[in-house]
N, C-alpha and C positions, 0 to 999 in steps of 0.2 A: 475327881472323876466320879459320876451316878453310875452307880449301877443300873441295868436296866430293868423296866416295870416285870412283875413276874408274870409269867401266864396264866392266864384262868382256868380255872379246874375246868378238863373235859375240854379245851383249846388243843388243836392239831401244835408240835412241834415250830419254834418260830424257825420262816423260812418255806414252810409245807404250804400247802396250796388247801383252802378252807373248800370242803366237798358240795355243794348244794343242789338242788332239784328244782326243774322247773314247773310248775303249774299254769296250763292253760283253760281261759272259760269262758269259750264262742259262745256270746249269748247270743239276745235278737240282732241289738243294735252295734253290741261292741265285742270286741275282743280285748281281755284282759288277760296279762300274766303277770307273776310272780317269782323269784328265786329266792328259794327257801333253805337257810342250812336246819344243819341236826337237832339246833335246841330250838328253831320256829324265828329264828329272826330273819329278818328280810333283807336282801341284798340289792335285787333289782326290781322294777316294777315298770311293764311296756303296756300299752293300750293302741288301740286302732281302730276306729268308726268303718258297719256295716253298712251298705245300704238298706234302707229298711225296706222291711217285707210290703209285695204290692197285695192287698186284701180288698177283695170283692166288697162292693157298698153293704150294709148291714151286717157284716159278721157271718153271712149264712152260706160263705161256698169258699170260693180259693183265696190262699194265702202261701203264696210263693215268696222265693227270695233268689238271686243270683249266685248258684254255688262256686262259680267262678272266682268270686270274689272271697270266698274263704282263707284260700290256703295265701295269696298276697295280703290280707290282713294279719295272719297267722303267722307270718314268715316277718312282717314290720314290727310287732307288739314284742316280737321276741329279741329281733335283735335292736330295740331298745331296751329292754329289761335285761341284755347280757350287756350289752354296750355300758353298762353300770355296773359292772364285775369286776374290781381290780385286775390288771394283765399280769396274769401267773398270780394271782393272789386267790383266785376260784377255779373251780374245776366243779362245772355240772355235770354230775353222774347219770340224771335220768329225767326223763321227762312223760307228763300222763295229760291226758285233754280231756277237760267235760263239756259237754256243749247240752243244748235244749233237749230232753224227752221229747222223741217224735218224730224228727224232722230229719226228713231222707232226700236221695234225690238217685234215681238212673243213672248209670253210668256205662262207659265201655270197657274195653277190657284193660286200656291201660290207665285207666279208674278218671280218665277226662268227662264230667258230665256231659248227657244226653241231653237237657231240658231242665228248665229251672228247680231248683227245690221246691221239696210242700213243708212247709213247716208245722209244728206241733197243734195247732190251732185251725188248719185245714179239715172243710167238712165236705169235701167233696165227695169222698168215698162213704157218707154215712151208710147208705144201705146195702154195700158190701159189707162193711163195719156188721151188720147186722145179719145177713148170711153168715159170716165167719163166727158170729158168737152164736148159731142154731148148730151151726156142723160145729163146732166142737167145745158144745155143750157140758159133757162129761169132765174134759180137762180143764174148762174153767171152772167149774165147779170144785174140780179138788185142789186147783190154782188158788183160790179164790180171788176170780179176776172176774171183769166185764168188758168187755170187749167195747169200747165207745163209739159216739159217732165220729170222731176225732181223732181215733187208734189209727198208727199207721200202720197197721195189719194192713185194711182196707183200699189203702194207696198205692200199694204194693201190687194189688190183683185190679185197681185201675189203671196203672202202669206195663199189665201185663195187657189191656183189653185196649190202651189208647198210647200210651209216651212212647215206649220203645220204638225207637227209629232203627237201630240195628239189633233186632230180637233175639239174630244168632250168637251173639257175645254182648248183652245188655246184660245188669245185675244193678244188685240194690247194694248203695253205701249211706251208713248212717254220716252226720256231721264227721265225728271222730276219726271213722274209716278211712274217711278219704282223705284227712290230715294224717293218718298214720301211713297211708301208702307215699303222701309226700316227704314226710320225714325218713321213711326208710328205703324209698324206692322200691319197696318189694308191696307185696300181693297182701290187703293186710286183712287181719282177722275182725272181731268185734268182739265189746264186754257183753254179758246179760244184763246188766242195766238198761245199757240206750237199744237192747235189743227185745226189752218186755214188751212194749207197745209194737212191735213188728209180729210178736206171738211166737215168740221164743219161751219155752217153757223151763222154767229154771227148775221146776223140783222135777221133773221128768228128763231132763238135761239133752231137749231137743226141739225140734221145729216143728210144727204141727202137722204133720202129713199128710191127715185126713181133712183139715184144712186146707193147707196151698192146692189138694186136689180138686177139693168143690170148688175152689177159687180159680182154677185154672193157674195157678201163679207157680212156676218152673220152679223146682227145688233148688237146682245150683245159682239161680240168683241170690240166694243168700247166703251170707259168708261164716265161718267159723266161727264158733261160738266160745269164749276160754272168761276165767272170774275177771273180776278187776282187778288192777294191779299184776295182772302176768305180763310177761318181757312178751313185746310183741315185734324187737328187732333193734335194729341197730340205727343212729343217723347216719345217713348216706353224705359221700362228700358234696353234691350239690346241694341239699340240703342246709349242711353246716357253712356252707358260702353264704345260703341268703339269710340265714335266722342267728350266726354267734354262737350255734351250739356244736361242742367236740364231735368231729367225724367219731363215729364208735359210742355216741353218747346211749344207753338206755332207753327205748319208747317202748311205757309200761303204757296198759291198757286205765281207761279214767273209767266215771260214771253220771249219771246223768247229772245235770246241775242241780236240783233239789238232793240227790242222793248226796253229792259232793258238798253242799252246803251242810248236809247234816253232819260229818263227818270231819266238819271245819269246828263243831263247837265242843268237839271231842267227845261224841256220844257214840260211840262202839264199840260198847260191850251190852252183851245183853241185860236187858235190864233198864238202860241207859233213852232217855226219851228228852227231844227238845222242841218246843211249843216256837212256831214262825211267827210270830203277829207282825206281817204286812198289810199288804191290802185288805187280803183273808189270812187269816187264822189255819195253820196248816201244824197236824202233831207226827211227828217220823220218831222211829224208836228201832230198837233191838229187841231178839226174839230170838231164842235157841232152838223153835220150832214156828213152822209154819200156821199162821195164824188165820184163819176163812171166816169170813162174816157173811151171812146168810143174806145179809140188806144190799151187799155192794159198797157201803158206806166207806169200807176199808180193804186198801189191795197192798202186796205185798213185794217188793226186789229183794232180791240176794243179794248178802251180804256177802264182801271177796272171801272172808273165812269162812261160808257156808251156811252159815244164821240166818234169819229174815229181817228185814229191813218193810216192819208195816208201817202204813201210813194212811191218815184224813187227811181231804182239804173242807174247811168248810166255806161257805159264802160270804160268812162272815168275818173282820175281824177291824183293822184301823180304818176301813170304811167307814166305818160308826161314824168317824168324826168328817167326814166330808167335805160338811156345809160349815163348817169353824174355818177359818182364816188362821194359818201355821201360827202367823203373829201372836193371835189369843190364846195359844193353848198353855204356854207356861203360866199364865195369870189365872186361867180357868183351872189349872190342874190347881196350884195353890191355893185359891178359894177352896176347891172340892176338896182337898186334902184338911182344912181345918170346919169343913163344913161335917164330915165324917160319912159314915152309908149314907146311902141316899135313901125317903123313904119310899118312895117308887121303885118303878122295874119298868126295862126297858128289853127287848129286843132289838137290837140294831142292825136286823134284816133290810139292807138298801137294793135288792133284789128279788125277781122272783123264784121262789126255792130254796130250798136247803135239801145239801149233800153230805154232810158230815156234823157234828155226830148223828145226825137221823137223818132218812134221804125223804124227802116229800117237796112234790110239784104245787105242793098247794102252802106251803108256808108265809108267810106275810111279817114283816115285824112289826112291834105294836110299842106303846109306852103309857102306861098305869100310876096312875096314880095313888096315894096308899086307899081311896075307895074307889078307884075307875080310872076312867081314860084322863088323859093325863097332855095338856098343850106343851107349848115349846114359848114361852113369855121370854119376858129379859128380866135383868137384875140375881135374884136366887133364885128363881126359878131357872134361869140359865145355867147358874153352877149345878142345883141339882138335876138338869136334866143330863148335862154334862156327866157330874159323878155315876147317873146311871145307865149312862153309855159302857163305861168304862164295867162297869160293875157286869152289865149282861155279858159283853166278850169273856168277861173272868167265868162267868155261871155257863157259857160255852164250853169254855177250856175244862172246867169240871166235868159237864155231860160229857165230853170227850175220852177223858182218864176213867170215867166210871164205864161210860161204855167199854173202852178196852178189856177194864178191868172184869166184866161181866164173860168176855171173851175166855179169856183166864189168863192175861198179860198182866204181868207185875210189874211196877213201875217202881223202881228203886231212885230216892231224890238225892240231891236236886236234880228238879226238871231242869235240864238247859234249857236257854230263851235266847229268841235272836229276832230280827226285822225291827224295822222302824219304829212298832209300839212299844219294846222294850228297851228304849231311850228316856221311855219316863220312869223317873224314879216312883211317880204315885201308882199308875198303873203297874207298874210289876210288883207293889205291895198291896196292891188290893187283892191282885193273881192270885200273890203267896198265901194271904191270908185265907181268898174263897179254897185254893187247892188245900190250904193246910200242911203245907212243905216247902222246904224254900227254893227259890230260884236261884240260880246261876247264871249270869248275863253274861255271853260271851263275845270277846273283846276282838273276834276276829271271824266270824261267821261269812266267810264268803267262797265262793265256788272254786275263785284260784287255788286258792289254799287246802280245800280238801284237796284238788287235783294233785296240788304238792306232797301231801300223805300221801299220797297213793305212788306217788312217784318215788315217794322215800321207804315206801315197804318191800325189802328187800334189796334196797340201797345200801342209804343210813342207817336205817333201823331192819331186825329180821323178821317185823311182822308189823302190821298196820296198827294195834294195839300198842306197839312201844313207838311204833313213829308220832302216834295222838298225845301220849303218855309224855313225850320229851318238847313235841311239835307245839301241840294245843296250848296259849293261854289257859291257865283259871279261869281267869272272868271272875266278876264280884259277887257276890250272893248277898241276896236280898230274902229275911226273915219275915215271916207275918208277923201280923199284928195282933195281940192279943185282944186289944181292948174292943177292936173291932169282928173277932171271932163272930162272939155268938149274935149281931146283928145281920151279919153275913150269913152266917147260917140259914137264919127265920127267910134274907130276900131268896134266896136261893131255893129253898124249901117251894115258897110261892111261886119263883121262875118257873120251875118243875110242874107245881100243879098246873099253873096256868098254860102249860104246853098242852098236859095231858086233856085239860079244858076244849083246847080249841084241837083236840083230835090227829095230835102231830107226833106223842108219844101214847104207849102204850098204857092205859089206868093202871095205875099202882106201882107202872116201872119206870125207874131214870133214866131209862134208854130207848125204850118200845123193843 
């Protein structure tokens, strides 16, 4: 007769029921969840397709979506990601949702929408957007916010002038809100994350008053404001009918989806910074004080423990590589990886503008060759122009960290890394090298998952730091390269002047 296997250190008693937490992350298109236990392993995983959002030809007015469609997406992704829980073998204690920065929509009182959502990317309300940032001037300024053309501030006081069909009990719900009024049947609150771009003011820890009034926009349409990660109630038994989750289950409050993805590669402590390289290039970090950039370049969320969570996007970032065909890139990176620096410089500016780390409307990218302008041939000419593709995002991510740094942000390494650019092994050692610290590739950077932190602080875990601490992969870390230091240095040196050249940065500084 065998004995039986022993149990794993830190394993619930055999027979006990394994606790985990669910993460949910409406984005545009889909909805994804997660069940997550204590040490970050995955139990369940449900998805379910949005209808996508109807946007105005050119990008330059509305962009709605059917908020109807939310909460039965919401309610399908989940109870396939529980329907994968052994019966009596799990027990979800709690559950957090993140959805898009931005995207609200009217509602009535018993939180049924009025009229379509406007999503994050809606420019309807730009020149309310722009009233709203003249009347309260002062408080963006010690914010250090800007109020956009795209802020749903804005939408908010066009909803007061045009959507409300029942104005006597209309109010404003973020995505989250009105998944948390369905999860729990009750009346439900909002975080300060998905409620920054609405102009909720987190270091003042209220709603702009002097704003909603120049805006005309009724104060009690907006909801209660509490950190992330607070108990925002209980699930209700209908609820627990249609999604698998325990009547009594925990709905903790989530955060935006960029906040939540940051959060997923376990950068929250202050100090703590991780580089996106998607499309664009985007740096989010920790901060034990609030951080104000005079440019706009950089805006700031709260963090559930109180700290700030700053952050850039820039315009730039795996766009670079565009016009390459996916197929070529492992062969181009291998070529450029034994070709070494490239001796050109490239900007891989495929827009017009830059917003981060410098903001100017008149930016352009350019490609130099080591005397001049510099074509795009084939053969080694393609690998190096390639290699100096890669090398300008890197001389990006630098301006970025030095800009912070000029702010008086510390960046203690390794940088976390996450997005599709940090799949290449050459690329994140070029990073490491121009940064001069090593990266941290992390193995699970995605919205659900922070959600699931969030859901497991004060769960699992008694604070969001020990749930990242148990929750979070490592990830691999990736060293510079010595031998390619000081050639790195020199192109970079030259990236810089030739910013300052063409009038984009400050003469004599890394940053303007």
């Amino acid at each position: 007769m065998t004995s039986p296997d022993p149990q794993p250190a830190g394993a619930p008693p055999a027979g006990s029921a394994v606790p985990v937490v669910a993460g949910v992350d409406v984005a545009t298109a889909t909805v994804r969840v997660l069940c997550v236990d204590a040490h970050g392993t995955v139990h369940g995983r449900g998805d379910a397709e949005l209808p996508p959002p109807v946007r105005e030809a050119g990008g330059a007015g509305r962009s709605e979506q059917d908020a109807r469609s939310w909460w039965p997406a919401v309610a399908r992704a989940l109870r396939r990601a529980t329907s994968q829980l052994p019966a009596g073998g799990t027990e979800v204690r709690a559950v957090a949702v993140s959805a898009t920065s931005g995207t609200l929509v009217p509602a009535d009182a018993d939180g049924a929408p009025l009229g379509p959502a406007t999503m994050y990317d809606d420019r309807r309300a730009a020149d309310l957007n722009a009233r709203a940032q003249q009347a309260g001037s002062p408080r963006w300024a010690a914010l250090g916010l800007t109020v956009g053309p795209t802020a749903a501030l804005g939408r908010v006081a066009w909803y007061a002038r045009h959507g409300a069909e029942q104005p006597g009990t209309a109010r404003i719900l973020h995505t989250p809100d009105l998944l948390v009024e369905r999860l729990t049947g009750g009346r439900a609150v909002t975080d300060w994350s998905h409620a920054l771009k609405t102009g909720y003011d987190p270091r003042a820890g209220e709603w702009p008053a002097e704003v909603l009034d120049a805006l005309g926009v009724p104060a009690d349409w907006l909801p209660e404001v509490r950190p992330p990660g607070s108990l925002a109630g209980t699930v209700c038994a209908e609820a627990a009918e249609e999604t698998g989750l325990p009547a009594g289950c925990e709905v903790r409050l989530g955060m935006t989806d960029g906040c939540a993805g940051q959060l997923a590669t376990g950068a929250v402590r202050p100090g703590e910074f991780v580089g996106v390289l998607g499309t664009t290039y985007v740096l989010k970090g920790v901060t034990r004080d609030l951080v104000t950039d005079p440019s706009g370049a950089l805006y700031s969320h709260r963090h559930p423990d109180g700290w700030w969570l700053p952050g850039g996007a820039s315009n730039t970032g795996g766009e670079a590589l565009a016009d390459t065909p996916a197929a070529r890139l492992p062969a181009l990176d291998a070529d450029a990886g034994r070709y070494g620096p490239a001796r050109g410089l490239c900007y891989p500016l495929r827009r017009e503008g830059e917003r981060f780390p410098f903001v100017s409307g008149a930016a352009r990218g350019f490609t130099l060759g080591p005397d001049g302008p510099h074509g795009a041939g084939g053969g080694q000419e393609a690998v190096e122009l390639h290699r100096a593709r890669l090398e300008g995002v890197a001389f990006l991510e630098r301006l970025a960290l030095e800009r912070i740094g000029k702010l008086g942000v510390t960046v203690s390494g390794p940088l976390h890394t996450a997005g599709g650019g940090s799949r290449s092994a050459l690329w994140t050692r070029i990073r490491a090298t121009v940064l001069g610290m090593p990266l941290r590739v992390a193995d699970r950077a995605e919205t659900a998952f922070g959600a699931a932190l969030l859901a497991a602080a004060g769960t699992l875990h008694p604070s969001l730091e020990a749930a990242a601490s148990a929750m979070a992969p490592a990830g691999r870390l990736v060293e510079p390269v010595p031998a390619e230091k000081d050639a790195l240095d020199a192109s970079y040196a030259r990236f810089v002047a030739e910013l300052e050249r063409r009038g984009l940065l400050d003469t004599g500084s890394a940053t303007g």
